[in-house]
matplotlib code that plots the C-alpha trace (Angstrom):
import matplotlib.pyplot as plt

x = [-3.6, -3.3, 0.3, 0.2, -2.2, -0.3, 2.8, 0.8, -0.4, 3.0, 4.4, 1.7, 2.3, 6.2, 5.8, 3.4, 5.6, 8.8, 6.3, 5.9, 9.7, 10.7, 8.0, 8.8, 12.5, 12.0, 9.6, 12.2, 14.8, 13.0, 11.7, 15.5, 17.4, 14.7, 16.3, 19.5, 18.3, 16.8, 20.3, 21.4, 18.9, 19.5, 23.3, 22.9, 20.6, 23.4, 26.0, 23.6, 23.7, 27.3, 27.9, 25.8, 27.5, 31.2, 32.2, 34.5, 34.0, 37.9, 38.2, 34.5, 33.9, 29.8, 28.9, 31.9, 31.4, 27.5, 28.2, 29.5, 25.8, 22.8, 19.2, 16.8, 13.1, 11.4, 7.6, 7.2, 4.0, 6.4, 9.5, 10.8, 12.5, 10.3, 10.1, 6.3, 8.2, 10.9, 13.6, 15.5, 11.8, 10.4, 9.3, 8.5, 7.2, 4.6, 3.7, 2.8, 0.3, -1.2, -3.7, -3.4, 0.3, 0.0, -0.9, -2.4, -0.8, -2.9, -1.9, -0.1, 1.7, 2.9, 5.3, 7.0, 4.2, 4.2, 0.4, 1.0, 3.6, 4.2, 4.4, 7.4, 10.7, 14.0, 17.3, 20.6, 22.8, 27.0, 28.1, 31.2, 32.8, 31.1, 28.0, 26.4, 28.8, 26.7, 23.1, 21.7, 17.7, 15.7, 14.1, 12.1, 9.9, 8.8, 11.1, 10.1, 9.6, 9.3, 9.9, 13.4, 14.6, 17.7, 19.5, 21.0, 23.2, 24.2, 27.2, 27.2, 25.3, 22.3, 22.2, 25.8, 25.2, 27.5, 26.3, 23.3, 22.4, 19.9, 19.3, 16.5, 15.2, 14.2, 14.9, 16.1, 19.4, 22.2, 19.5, 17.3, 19.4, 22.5, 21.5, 24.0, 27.2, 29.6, 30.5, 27.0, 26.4, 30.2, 28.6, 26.1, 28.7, 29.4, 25.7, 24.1, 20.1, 18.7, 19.4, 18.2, 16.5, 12.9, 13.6, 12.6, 14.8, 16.7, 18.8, 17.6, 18.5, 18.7, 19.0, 22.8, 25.7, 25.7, 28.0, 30.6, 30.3, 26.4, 26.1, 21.9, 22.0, 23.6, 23.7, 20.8, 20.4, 21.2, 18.0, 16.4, 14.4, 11.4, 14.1, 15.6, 12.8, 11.2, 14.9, 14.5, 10.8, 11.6, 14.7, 12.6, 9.7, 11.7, 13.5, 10.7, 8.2, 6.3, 9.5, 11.8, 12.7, 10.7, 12.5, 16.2, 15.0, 14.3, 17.3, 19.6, 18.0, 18.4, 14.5, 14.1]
y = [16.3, 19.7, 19.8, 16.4, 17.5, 20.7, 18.7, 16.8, 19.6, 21.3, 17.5, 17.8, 21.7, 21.5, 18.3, 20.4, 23.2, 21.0, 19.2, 22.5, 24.0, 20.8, 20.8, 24.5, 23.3, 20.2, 22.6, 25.0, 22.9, 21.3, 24.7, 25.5, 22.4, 21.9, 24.4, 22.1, 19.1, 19.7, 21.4, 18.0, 16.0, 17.9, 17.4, 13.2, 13.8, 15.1, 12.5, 9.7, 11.3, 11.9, 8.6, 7.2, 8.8, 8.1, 11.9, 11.9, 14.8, 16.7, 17.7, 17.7, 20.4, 19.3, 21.9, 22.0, 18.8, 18.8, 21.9, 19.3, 18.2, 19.5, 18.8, 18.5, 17.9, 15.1, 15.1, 11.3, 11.3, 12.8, 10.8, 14.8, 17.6, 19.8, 23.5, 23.3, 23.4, 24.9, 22.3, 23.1, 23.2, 20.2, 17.7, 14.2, 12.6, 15.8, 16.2, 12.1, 12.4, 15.5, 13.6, 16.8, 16.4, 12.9, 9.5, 6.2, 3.2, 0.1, -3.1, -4.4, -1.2, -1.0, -3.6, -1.5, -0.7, 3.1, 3.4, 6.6, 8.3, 12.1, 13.8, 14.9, 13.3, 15.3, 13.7, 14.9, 15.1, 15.0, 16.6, 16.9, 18.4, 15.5, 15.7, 13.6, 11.4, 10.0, 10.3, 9.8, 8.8, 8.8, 5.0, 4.2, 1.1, -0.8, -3.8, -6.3, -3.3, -0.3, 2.2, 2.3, 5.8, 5.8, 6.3, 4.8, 6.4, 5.1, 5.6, 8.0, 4.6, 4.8, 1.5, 0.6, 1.1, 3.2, 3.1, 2.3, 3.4, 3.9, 6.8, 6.1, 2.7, 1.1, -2.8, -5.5, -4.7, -7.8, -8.9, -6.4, -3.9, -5.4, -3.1, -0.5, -2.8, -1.2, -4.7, -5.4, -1.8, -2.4, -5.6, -3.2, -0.8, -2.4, -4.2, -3.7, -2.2, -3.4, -6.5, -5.0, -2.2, -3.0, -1.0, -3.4, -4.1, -8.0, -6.7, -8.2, -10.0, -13.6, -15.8, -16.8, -15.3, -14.4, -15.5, -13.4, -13.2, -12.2, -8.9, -8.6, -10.6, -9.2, -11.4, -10.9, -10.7, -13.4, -14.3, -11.2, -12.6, -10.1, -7.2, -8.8, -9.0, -5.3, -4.3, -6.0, -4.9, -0.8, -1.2, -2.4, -0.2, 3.2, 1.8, 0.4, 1.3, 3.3, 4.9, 6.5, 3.8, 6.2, 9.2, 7.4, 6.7, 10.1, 11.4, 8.5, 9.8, 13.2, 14.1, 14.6]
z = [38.1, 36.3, 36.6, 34.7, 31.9, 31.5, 30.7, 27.9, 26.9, 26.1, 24.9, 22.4, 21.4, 21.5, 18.9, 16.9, 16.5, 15.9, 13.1, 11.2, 11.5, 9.8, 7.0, 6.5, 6.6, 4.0, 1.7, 1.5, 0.8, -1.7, -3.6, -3.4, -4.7, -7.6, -10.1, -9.2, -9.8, -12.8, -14.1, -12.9, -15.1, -18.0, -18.0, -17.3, -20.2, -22.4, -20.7, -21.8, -25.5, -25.7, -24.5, -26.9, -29.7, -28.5, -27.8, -24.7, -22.3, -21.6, -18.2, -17.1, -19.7, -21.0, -22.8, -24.9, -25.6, -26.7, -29.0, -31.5, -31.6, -33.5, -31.7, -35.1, -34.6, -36.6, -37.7, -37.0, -39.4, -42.3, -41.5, -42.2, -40.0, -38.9, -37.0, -36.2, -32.6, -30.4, -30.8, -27.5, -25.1, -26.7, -24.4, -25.6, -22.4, -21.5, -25.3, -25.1, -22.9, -24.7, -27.0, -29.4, -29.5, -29.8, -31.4, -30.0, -30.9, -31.9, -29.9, -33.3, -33.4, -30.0, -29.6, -26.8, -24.8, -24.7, -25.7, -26.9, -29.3, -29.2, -33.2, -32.9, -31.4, -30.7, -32.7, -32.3, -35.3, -35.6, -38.4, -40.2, -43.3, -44.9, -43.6, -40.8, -38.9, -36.3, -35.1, -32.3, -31.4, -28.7, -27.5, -25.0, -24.1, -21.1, -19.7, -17.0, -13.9, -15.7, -18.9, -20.4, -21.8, -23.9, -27.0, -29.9, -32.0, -35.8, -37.9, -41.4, -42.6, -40.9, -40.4, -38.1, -34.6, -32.9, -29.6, -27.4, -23.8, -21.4, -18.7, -16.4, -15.7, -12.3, -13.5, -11.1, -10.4, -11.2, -13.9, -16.2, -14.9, -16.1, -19.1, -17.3, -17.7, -20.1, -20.9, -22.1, -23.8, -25.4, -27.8, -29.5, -31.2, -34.7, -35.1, -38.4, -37.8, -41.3, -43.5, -46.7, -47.8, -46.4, -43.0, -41.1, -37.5, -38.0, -35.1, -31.4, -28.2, -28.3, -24.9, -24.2, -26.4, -30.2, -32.5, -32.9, -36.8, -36.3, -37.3, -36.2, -32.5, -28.8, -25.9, -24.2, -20.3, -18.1, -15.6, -17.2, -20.2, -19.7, -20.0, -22.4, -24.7, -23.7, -24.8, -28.3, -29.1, -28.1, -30.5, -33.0, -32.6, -33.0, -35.9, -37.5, -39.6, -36.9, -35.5, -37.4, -39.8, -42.7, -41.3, -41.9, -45.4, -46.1, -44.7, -46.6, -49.8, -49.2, -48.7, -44.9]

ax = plt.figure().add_subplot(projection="3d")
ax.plot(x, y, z, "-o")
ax.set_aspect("equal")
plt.show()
């Protein structure tokens, strides 16, 4: 009998001890591989924005590439650039859920269901001898599953989209997550944002395919009408009248 509870007994310690190597092991792995992955985040980050803006990466070489682009802070109560903060450690999603750092959205207001928008809002500027040839804003807005972060970029116009993609999503995949197809993301290039001067987003989804001469509508998501429709109300809320549809203004006329 005490041969057989001594054998329990060491079951029980050995399994113990093997319990706490491997959650030392996994800890310290963790600890170690954090700094890596969030180098990792950070580049798909800048992928996502380069990607959005048409600039092709040469031989795997991303910081070259991303030194064509300017990071500008907005004040999104000014529609204005401002330096009230460190461009390059400004984080929207933490300073959203700062109340001081942030607004609430009414329920008319917040047709993207984000609750809450942070003051300020990174944007990331291509310039040439001309001035601005592209830029590129931050959009983000909840779907059928979850919250969709992406970017859109525009052309010198400010009002011709140049290209629009998202980075982190968790929709169904083969349905609201058909928002990764290059096929789809290739029909936005060449939309117009604005009919007229008012600033107020005519460009949306629609179920089934767009006319091809239809300069405002994409083809929206097949089986994925909840996506669909969380996709058209985020694009309208950040270039609308709460977004940074008084910011573009500014900056068309000069005054940002």
């Amino acid at each position: 009998m005490s041969n057989s509870k001594d054998s329990v007994s060491r079951t029980v310690i050995v399994a113990l001890v093997l319990c706490v190597v491997c959650s030392v092991i996994v800890s310290a792995a963790a600890v170690m591989l954090r700094g890596k992955q969030q180098e990792n985040a950070v580049n798909e980050k800048k992928m996502n924005i380069l990607a959005a803006a048409g600039i092709e990466v040469v031989n795997g070489d991303l910081e070259t590439a991303f030194a064509t682009i300017t990071p500008k802070l907005v004040d999104m109560r000014t529609g204005e650039f401002s330096t009230d903060e460190d461009v390059m450690s400004y984080n929207m999603r933490k300073a959203a859920k700062d109340p001081s750092k942030a607004r609430a959205l009414t329920r008319e207001q917040d047709i993207a269901s984000i609750r809450k928008q942070s003051l300020y809002s990174t944007v990331y500027l291509v310039e040439g001898e001309q001035g601005i040839e592209r830029i590129i804003l931050p959009i983000h807005g909840y779907g059928l599953w979850s919250t969709l972060y992406g970017f859109i970029a525009l052309e010198s116009d400010l009002n011709t989209v140049a290209g629009l993609g998202f980075y982190e999503h968790a929709e169904t995949p083969g349905l609201g997550g058909e928002i990764d197809n290059p096929k789809w993301k290739a029909l936005w290039p060449g939309k117009k944002v604005y009919a007229d001067d008012s600033y107020t987003p005519a460009i949306g989804l629609i179920k089934g395919k767009a006319a091809a001469s239809d300069l405002y509508k994409v083809d929206g998501l097949a089986g994925a009408t909840l996506t669909s429709n969380g996709v058209t109300n985020l694009v309208k809320f950040w270039l609308g009248e709460n977004g940074f549809a008084p910011f573009l203004s500014k900056l068309k006329a000069g005054e940002a």
